[in-house]
PASEBA-1860 file (N, C-alpha, C; in nm, 3 decimals):
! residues 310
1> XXXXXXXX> 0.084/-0.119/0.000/0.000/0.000/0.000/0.088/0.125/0.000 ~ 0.044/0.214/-0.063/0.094/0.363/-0.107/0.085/0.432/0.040 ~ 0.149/0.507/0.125/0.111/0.565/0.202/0.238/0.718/0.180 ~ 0.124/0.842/0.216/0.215/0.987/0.183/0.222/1.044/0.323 ~ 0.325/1.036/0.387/0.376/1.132/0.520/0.399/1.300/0.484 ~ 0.363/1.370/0.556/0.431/1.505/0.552/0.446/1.531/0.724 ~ 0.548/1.584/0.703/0.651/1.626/0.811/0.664/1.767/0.836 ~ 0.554/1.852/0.934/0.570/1.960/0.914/0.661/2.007/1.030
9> XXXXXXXX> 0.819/2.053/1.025/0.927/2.089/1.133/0.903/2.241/1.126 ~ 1.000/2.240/1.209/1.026/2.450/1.201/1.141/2.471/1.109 ~ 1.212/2.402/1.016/1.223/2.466/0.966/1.231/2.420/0.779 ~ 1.167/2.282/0.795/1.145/2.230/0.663/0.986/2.204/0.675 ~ 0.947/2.180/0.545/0.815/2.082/0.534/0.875/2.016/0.411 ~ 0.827/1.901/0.473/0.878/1.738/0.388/0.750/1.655/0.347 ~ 0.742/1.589/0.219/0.701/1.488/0.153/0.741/1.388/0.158 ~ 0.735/1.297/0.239/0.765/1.119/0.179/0.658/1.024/0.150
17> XXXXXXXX> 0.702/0.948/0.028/0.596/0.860/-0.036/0.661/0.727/0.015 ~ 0.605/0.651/0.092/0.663/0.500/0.133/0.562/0.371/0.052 ~ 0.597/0.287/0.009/0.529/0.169/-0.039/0.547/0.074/0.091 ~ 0.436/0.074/0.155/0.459/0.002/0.323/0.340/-0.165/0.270 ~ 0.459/-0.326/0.305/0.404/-0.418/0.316/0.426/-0.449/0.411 ~ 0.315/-0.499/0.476/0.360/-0.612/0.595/0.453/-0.489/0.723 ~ 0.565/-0.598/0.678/0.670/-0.472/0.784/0.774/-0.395/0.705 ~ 0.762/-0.435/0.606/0.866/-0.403/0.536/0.837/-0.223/0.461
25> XXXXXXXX> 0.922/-0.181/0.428/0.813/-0.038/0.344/1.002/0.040/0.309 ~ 0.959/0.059/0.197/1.048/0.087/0.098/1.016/0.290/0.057 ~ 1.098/0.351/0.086/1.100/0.533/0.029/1.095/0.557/-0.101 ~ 0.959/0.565/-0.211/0.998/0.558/-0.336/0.999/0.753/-0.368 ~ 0.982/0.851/-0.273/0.999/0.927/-0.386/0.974/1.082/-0.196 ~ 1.054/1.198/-0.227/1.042/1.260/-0.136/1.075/1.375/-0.177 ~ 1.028/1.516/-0.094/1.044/1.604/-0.174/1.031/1.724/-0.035 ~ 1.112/1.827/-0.023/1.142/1.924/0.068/1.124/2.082/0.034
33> XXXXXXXX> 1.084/2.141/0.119/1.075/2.309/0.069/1.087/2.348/0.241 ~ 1.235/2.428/0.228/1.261/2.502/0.322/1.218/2.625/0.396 ~ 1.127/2.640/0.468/1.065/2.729/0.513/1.053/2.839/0.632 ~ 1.119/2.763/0.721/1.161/2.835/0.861/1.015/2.865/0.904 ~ 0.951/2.778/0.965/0.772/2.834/1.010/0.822/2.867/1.139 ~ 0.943/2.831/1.186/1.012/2.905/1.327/1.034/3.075/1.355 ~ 1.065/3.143/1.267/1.030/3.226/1.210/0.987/3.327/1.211 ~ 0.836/3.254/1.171/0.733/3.372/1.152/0.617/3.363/1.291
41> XXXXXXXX> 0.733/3.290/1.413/0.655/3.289/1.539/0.662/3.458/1.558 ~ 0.551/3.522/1.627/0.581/3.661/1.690/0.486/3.655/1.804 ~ 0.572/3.704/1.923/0.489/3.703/2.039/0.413/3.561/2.037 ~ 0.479/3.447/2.035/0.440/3.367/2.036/0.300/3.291/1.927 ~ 0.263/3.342/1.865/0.184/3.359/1.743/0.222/3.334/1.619 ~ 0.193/3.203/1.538/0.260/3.199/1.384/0.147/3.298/1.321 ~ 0.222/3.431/1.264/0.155/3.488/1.199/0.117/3.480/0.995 ~ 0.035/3.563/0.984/-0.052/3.507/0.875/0.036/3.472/0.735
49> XXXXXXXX> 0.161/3.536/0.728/0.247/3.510/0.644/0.318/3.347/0.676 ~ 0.342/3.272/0.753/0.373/3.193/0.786/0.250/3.093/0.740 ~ 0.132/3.077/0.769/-0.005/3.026/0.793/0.018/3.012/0.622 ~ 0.023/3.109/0.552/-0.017/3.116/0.397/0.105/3.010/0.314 ~ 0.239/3.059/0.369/0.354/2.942/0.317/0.323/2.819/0.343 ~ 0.269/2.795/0.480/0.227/2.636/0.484/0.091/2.584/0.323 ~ 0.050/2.675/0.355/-0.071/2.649/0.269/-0.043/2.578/0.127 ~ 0.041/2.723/0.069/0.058/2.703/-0.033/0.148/2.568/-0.056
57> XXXXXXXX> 0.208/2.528/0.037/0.320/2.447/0.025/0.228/2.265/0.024 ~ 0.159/2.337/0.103/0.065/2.183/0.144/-0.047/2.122/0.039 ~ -0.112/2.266/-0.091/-0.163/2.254/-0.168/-0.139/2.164/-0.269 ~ 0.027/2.196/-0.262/0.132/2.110/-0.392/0.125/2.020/-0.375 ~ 0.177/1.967/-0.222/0.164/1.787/-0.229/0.060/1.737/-0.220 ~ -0.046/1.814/-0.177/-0.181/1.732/-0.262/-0.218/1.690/-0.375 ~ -0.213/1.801/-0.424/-0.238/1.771/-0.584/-0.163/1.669/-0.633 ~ 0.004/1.658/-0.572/0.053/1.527/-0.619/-0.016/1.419/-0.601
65> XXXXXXXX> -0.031/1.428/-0.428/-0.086/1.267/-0.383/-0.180/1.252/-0.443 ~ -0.287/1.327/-0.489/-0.424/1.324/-0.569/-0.381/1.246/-0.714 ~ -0.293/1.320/-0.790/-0.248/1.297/-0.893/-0.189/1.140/-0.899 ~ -0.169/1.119/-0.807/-0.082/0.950/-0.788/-0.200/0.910/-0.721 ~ -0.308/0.898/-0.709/-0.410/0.837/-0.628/-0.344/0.779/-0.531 ~ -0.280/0.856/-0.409/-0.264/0.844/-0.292/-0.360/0.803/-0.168 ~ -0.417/0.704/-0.136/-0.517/0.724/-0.045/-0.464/0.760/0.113 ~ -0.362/0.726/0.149/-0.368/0.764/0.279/-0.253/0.797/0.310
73> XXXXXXXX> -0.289/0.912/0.363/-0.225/1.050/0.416/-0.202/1.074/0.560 ~ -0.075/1.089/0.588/-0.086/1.157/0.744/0.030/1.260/0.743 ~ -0.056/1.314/0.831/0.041/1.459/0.856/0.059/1.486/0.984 ~ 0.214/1.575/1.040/0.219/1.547/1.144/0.311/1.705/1.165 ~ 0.306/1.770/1.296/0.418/1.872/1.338/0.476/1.865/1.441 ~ 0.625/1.930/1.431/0.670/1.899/1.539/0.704/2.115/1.649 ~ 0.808/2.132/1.652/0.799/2.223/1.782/0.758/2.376/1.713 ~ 0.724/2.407/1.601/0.704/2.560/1.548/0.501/2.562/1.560
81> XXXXXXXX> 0.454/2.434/1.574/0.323/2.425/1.567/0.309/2.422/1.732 ~ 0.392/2.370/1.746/0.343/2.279/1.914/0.355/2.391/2.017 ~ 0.453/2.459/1.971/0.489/2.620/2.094/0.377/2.707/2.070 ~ 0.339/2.713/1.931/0.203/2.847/1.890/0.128/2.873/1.956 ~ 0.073/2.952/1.999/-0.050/2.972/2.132/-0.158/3.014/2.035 ~ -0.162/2.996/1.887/-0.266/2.980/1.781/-0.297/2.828/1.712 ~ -0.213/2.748/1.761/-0.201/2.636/1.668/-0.348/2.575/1.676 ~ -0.429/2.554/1.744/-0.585/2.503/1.674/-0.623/2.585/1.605
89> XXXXXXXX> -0.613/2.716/1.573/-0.671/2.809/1.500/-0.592/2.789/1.362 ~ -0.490/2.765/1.353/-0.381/2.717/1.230/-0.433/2.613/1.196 ~ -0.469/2.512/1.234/-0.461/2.346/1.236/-0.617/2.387/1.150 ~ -0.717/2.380/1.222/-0.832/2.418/1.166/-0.841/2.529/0.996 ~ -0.775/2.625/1.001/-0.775/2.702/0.865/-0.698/2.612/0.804 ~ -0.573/2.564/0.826/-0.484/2.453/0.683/-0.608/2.370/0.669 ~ -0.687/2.284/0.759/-0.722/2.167/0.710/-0.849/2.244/0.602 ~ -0.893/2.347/0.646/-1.026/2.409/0.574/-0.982/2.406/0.435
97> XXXXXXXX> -0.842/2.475/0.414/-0.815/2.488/0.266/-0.736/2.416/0.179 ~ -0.679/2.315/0.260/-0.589/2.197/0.192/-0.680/2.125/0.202 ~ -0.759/2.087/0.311/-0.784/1.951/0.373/-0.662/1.852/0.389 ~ -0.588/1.866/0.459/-0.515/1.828/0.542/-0.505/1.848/0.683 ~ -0.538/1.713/0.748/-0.548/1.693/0.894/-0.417/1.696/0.909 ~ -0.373/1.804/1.008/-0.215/1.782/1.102/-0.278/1.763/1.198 ~ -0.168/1.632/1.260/-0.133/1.621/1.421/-0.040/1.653/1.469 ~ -0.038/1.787/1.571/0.119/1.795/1.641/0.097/1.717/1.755
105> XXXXXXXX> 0.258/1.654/1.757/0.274/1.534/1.822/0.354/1.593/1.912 ~ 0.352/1.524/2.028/0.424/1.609/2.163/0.582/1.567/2.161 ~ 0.653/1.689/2.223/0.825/1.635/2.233/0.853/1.519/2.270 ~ 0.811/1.446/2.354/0.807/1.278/2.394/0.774/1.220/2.270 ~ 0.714/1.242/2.206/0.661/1.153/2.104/0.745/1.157/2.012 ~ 0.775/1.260/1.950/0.908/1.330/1.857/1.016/1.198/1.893 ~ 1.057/1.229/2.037/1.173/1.130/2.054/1.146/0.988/2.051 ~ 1.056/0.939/2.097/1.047/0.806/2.096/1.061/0.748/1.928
113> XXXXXXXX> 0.957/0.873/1.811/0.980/0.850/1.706/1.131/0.797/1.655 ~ 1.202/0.887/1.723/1.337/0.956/1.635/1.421/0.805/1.703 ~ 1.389/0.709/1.797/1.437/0.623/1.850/1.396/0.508/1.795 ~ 1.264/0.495/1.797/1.206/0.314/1.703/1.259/0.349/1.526 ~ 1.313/0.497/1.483/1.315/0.473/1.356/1.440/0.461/1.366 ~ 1.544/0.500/1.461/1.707/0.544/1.460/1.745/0.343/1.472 ~ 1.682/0.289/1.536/1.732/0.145/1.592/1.732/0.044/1.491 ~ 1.692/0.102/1.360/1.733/-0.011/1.226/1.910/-0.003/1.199
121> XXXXXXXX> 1.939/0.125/1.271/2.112/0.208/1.203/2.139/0.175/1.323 ~ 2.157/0.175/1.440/2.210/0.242/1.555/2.323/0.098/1.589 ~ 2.444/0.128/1.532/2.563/0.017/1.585/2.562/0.024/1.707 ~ 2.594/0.116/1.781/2.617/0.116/1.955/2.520/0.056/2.064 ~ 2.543/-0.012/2.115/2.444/-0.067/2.263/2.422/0.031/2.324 ~ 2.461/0.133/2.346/2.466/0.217/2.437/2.534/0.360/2.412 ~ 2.441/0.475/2.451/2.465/0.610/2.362/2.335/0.680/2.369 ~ 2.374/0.813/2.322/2.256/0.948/2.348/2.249/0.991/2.196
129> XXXXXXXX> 2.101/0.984/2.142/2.081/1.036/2.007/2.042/1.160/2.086 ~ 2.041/1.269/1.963/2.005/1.396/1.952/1.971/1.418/1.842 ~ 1.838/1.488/1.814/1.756/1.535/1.722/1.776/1.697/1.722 ~ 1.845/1.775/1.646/1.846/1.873/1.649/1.780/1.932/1.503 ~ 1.660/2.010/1.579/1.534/2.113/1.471/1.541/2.221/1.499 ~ 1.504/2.309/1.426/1.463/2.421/1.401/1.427/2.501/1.560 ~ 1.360/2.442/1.606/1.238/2.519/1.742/1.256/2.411/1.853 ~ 1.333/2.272/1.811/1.377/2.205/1.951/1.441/2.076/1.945
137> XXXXXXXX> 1.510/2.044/2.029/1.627/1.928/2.059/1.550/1.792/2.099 ~ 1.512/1.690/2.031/1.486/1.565/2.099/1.650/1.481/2.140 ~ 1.635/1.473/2.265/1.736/1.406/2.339/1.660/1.193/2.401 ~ 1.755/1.119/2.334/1.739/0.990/2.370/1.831/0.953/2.442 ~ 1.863/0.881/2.561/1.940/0.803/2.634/1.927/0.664/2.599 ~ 2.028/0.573/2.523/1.962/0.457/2.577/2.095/0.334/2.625 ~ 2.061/0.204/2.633/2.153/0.122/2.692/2.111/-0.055/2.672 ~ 2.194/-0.079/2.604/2.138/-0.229/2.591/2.061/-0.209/2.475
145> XXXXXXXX> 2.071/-0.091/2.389/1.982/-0.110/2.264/1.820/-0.098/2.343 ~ 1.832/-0.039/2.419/1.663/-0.038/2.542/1.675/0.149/2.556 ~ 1.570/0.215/2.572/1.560/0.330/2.558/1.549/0.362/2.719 ~ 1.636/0.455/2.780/1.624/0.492/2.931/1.545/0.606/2.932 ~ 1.546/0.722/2.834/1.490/0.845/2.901/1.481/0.917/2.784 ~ 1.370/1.000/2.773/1.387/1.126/2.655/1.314/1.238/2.681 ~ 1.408/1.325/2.626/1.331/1.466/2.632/1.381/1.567/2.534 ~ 1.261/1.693/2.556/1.246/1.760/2.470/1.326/1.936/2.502
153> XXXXXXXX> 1.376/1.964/2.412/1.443/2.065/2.513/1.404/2.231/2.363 ~ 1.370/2.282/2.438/1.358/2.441/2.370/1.544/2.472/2.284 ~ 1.570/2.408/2.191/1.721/2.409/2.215/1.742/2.411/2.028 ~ 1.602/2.489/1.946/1.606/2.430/1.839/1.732/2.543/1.760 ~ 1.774/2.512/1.607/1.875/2.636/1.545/1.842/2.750/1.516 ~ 1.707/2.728/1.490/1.639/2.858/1.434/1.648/2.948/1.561 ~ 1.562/2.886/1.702/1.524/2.943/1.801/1.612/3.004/1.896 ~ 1.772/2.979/1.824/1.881/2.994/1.906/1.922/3.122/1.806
161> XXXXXXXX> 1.910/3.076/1.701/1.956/3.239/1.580/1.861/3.341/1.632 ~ 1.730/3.340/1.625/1.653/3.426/1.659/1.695/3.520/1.759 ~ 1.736/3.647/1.728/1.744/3.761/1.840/1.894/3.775/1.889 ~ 1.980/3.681/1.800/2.083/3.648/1.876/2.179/3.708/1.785 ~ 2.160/3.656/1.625/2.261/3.703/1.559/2.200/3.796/1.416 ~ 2.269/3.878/1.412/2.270/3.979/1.296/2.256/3.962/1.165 ~ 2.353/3.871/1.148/2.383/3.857/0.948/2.375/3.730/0.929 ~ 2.402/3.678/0.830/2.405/3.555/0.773/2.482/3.465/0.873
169> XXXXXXXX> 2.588/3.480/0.891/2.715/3.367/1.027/2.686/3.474/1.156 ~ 2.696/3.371/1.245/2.723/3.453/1.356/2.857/3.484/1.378 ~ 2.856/3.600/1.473/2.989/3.685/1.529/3.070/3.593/1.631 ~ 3.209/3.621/1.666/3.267/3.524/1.763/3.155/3.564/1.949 ~ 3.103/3.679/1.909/3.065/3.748/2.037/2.911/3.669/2.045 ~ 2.859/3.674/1.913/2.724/3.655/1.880/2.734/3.434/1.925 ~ 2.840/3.415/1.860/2.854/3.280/1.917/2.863/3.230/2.076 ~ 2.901/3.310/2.122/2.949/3.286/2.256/2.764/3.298/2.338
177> XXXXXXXX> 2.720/3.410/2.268/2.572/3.423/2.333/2.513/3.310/2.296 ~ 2.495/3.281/2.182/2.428/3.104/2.189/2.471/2.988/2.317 ~ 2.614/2.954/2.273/2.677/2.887/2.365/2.607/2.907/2.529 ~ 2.621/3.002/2.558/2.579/3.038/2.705/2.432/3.024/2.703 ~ 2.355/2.986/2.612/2.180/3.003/2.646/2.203/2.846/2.637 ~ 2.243/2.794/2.517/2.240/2.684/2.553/2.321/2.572/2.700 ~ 2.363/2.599/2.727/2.426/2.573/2.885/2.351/2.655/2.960 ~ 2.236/2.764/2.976/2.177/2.756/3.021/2.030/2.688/3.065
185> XXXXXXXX> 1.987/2.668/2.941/1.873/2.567/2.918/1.917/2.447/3.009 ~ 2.042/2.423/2.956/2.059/2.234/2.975/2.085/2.234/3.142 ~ 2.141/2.376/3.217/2.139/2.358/3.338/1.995/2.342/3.403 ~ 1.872/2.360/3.360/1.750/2.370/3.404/1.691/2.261/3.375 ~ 1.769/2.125/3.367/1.705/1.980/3.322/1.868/1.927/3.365 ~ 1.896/1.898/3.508/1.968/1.844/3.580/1.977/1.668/3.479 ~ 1.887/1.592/3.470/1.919/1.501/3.433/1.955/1.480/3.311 ~ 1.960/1.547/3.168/2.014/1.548/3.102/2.188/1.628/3.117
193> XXXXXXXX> 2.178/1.732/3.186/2.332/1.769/3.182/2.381/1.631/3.297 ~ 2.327/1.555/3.368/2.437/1.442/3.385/2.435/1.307/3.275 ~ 2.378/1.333/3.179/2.399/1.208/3.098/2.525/1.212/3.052 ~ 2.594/1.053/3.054/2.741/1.049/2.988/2.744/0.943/2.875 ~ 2.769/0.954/2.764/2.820/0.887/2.636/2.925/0.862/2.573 ~ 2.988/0.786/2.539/3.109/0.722/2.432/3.055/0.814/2.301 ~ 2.921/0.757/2.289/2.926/0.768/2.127/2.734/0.838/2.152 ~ 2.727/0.930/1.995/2.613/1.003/2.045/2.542/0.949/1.868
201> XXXXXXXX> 2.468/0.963/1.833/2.354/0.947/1.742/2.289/1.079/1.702 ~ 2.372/1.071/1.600/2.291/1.218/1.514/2.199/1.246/1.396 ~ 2.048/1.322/1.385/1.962/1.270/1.352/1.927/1.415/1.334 ~ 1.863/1.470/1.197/1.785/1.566/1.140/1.941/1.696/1.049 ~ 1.839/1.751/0.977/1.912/1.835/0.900/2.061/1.852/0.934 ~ 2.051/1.947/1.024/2.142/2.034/1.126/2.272/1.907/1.081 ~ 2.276/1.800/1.168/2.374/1.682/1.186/2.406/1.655/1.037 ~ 2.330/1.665/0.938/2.349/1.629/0.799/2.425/1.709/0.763
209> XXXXXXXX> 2.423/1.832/0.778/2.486/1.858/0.730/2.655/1.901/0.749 ~ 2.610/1.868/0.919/2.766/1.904/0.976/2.794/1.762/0.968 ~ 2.781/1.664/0.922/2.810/1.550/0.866/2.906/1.564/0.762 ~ 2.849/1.645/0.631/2.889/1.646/0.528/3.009/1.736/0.497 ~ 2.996/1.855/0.591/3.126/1.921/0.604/3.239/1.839/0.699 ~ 3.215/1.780/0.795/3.348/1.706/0.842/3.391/1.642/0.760 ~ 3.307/1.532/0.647/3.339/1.445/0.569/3.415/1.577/0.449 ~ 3.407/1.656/0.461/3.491/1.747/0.381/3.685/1.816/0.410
217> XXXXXXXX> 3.625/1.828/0.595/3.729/1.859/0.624/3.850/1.759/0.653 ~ 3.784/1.621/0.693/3.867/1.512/0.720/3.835/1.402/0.639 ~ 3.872/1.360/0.516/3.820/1.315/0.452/3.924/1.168/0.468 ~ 3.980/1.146/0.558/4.037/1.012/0.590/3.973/0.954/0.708 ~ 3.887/1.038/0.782/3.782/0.991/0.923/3.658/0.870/0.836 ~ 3.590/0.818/0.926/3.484/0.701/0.869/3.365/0.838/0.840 ~ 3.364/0.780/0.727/3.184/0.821/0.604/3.070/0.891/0.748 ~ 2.999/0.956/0.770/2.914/0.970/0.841/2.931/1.006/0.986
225> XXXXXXXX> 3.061/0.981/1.038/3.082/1.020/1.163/3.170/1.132/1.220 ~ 3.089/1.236/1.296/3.170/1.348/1.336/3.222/1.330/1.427 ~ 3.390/1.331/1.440/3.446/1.351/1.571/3.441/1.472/1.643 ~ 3.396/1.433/1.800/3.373/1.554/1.868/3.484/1.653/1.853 ~ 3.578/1.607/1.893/3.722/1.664/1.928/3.728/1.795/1.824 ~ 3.654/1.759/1.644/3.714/1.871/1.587/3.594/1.931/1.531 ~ 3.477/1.949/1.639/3.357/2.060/1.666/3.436/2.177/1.674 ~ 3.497/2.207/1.758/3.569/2.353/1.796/3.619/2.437/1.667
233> XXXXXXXX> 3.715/2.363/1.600/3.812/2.392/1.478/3.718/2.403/1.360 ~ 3.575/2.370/1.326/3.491/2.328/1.231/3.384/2.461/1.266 ~ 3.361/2.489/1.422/3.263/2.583/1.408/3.349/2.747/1.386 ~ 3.492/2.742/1.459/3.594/2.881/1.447/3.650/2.892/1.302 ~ 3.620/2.810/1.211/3.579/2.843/1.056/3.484/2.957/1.003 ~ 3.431/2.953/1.067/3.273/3.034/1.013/3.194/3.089/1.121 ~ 3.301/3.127/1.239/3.205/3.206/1.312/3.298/3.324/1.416 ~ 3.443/3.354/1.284/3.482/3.466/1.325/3.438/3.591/1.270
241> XXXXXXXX> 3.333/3.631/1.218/3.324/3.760/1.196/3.338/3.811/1.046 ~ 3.498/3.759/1.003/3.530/3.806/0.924/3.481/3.742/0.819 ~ 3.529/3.839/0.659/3.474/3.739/0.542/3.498/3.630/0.486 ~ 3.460/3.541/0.474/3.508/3.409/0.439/3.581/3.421/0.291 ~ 3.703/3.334/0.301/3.733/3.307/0.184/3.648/3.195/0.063 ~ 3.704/3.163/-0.060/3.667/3.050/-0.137/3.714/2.955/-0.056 ~ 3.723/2.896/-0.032/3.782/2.751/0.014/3.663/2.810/0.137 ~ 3.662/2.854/0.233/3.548/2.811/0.312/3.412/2.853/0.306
249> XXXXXXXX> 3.406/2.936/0.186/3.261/2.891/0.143/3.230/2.858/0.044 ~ 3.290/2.745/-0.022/3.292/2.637/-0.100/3.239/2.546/-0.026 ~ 3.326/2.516/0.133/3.283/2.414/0.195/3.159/2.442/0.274 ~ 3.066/2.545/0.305/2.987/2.618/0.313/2.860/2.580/0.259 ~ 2.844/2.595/0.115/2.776/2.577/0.008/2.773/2.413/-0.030 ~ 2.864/2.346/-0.021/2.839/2.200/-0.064/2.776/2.137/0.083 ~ 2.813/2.217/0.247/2.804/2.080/0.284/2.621/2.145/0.396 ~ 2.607/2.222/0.308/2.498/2.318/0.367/2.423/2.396/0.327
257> XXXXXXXX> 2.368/2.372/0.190/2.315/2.490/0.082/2.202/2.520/0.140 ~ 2.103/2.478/0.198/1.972/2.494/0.249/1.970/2.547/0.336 ~ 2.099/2.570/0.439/2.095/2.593/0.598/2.196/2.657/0.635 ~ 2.237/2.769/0.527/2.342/2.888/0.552/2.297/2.974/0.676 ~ 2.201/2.944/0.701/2.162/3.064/0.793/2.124/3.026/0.972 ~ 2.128/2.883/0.985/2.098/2.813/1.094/2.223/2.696/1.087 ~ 2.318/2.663/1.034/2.394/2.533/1.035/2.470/2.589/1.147 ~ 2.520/2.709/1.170/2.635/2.754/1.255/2.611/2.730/1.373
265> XXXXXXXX> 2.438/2.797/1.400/2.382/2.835/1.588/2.397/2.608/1.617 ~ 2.293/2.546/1.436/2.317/2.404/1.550/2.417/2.314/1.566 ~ 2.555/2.368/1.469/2.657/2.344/1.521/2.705/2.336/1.676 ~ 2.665/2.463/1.729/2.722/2.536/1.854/2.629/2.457/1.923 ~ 2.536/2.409/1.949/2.437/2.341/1.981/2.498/2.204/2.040 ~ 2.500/2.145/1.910/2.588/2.043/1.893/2.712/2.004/1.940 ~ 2.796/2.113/1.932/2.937/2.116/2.040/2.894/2.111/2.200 ~ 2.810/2.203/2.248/2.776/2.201/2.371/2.732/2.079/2.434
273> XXXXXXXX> 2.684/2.004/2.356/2.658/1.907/2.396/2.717/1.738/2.367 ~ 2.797/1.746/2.276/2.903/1.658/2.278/2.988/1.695/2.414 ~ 3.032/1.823/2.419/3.131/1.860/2.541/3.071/1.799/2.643 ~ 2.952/1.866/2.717/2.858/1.808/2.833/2.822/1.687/2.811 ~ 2.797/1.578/2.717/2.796/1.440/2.774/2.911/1.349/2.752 ~ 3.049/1.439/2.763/3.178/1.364/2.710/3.209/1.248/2.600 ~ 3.133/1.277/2.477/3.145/1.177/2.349/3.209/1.254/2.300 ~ 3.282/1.089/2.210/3.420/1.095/2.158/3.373/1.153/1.970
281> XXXXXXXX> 3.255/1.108/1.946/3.203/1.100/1.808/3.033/1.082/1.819 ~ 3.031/1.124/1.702/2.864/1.162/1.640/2.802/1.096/1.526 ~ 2.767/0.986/1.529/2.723/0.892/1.413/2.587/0.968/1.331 ~ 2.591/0.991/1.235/2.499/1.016/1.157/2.342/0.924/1.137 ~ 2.265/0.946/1.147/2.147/0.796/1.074/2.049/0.945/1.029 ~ 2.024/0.853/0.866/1.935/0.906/0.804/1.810/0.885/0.849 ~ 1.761/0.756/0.911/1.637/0.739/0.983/1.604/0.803/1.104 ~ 1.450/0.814/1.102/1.401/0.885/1.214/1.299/0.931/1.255
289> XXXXXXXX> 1.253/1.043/1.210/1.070/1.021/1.307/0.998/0.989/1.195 ~ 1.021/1.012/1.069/0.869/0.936/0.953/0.875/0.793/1.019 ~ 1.050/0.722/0.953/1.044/0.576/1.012/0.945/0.534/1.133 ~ 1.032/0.609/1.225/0.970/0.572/1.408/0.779/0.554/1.345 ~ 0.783/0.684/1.298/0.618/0.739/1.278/0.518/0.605/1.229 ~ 0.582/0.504/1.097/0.574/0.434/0.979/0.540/0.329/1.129 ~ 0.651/0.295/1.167/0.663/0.133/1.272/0.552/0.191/1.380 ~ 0.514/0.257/1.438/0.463/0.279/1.539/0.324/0.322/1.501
297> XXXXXXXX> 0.300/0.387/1.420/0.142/0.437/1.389/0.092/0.352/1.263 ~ 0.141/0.297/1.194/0.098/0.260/1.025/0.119/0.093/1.078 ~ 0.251/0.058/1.072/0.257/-0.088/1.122/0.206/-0.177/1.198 ~ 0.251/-0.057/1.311/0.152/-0.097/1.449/0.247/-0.123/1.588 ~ 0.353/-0.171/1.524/0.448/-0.285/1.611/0.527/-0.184/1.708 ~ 0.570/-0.062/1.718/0.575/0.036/1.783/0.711/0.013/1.875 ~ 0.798/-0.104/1.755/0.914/-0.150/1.774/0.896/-0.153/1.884 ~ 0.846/-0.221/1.984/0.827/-0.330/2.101/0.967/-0.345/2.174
305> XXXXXX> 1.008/-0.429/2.104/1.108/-0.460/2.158/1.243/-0.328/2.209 ~ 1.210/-0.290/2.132/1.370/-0.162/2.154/1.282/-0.044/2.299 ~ 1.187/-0.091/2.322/1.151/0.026/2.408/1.111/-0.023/2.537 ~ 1.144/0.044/2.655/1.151/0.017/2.780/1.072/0.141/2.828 ~ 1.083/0.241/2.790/0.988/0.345/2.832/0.857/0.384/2.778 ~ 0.776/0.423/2.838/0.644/0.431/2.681/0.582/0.577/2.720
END
């Protein structure tokens, strides 16, 4: 059976078309438009310019799924819908003029997703994924391949650029203010600043793409995995101030074309928190909350086995 996911984040909206049998379900076709609905929060309010980009955006993949006689559809948001202090009033006008039902799904849910879909990839027994979005951080603990703890943390790239930095890169000064909000957040959730890891699990844009630039800068390190150690040297590239040369925004542009404007804050993100749970490296997995979404809501099986918490 044909089934069409959309993925509405803060700072993408995503299309995936899965051919789901049995258990099995295969990605035949996916499609992204970068939007930042993080954004066009004001005073806590996604305002009407924001409301209209979804629209229009959500119109398109209808008409596809229509066009492919798609019958079943689910749609889902994660922290730019879920923070809105309008979001039934949003939820209700999209569905009026797309007809599209969204469900925003709560930060727990996010993670558990980002965990039953991460555990098809996840080599390590033991280790902390991180979901880093737009408007917020899903944090997984787990051990024995068994999930200990997750949470959701206000810790997203967008939400950290917002108010913070000026131009396109942030400043060495403008960096340092991220850094410090984020170590402040994480001090106000005692049990995540004591989590400790070898090895961490990295999962959504942000990681992709600081994926793709390490695999640039160290191109004798293993395919997919960022070593912590050279976070520091990778983010003081592009977040002194000054103008970048060719050579680093070459590497800029290839390993980040979509996310010139947020890769830096979830870099810094990202460092802070490799530092604070003392991992050595950052494994990449392309899987994650559609997957989780696919096994747990469509399948049914709600990968059982890998979960200890519910």
């Amino acid at each position: 059976m044909l089934h069409a996911i959309i993925d509405i984040g803060s700072n993408t909206i995503r299309l995936a078309i899965y051919r789901i049998e049995g258990r099995t379900f295969d990605l035949l076709m996916k499609r992204k438009h970068t939007v930042g609905l993080a954004g066009y929060l004001e005073k806590g309010h996604l305002v009407p310019d924001g409301i209209e980009k979804m629209v229009k955006i959500l119109r398109g993949f209808m008409d596809l799924i229509g066009a492919l006689s798609i019958g079943r559809v689910h749609a889902f948001a994660t922290a730019a819908l879920r923070t809105a202090a309008n979001s039934s009033a949003v939820l209700q006008e999209v569905q009026r003029r797309t007809g599209v039902h969204i469900r925003i799904i709560t930060g727990d849910e996010e993670a558990a997703y980002d965990f039953i879909g991460a555990t098809q990839s996840i080599v390590h027994a033991d280790g902390i994924l991180v979901d880093i979005g737009g408007g917020s951080t899903e944090i997984v603990s787990f051990a024995a391949h068994q999930m200990q703890g997750r949470w959701s943390l206000p810790l997203g790239s967008l939400a950290m650029r917002s108010g913070r930095v000026a131009g396109l890169l942030p400043t060495k000064s403008e960096c340092s203010v991220i850094e410090d909000e984020v170590h402040r957040i994480l001090d106000a959730v005692p049990a995540v600043r004591l989590l400790r890891a070898r090895h961490m699990i990295g999962m959504g844009g942000i990681l992709s793409s600081a994926s793709r630039m390490h695999g640039l800068l160290y191109p004798s390190d293993a395919p997919r995995v960022l070593r912590a150690a050279h976070l520091p040297d990778m983010i003081r590239m592009f977040c002194g101030g000054a103008p970048l040369d060719e050579t680093r925004t070459a590497i800029l542009l290839r390993s980040a074309p979509d996310r010139l404007h947020n890769i830096i804050p979830g870099m810094l993100i990202t460092g802070v928190l490799a530092e604070t749970f003392a991992a050595e490296d950052i494994a990449y997995s392309d899987s994650g909350v559609r997957e989780g979404y696919i096994w747990k809501e469509i399948i049914g099986e709600a990968a059982a086995d890998c979960l200890s918490v519910s």
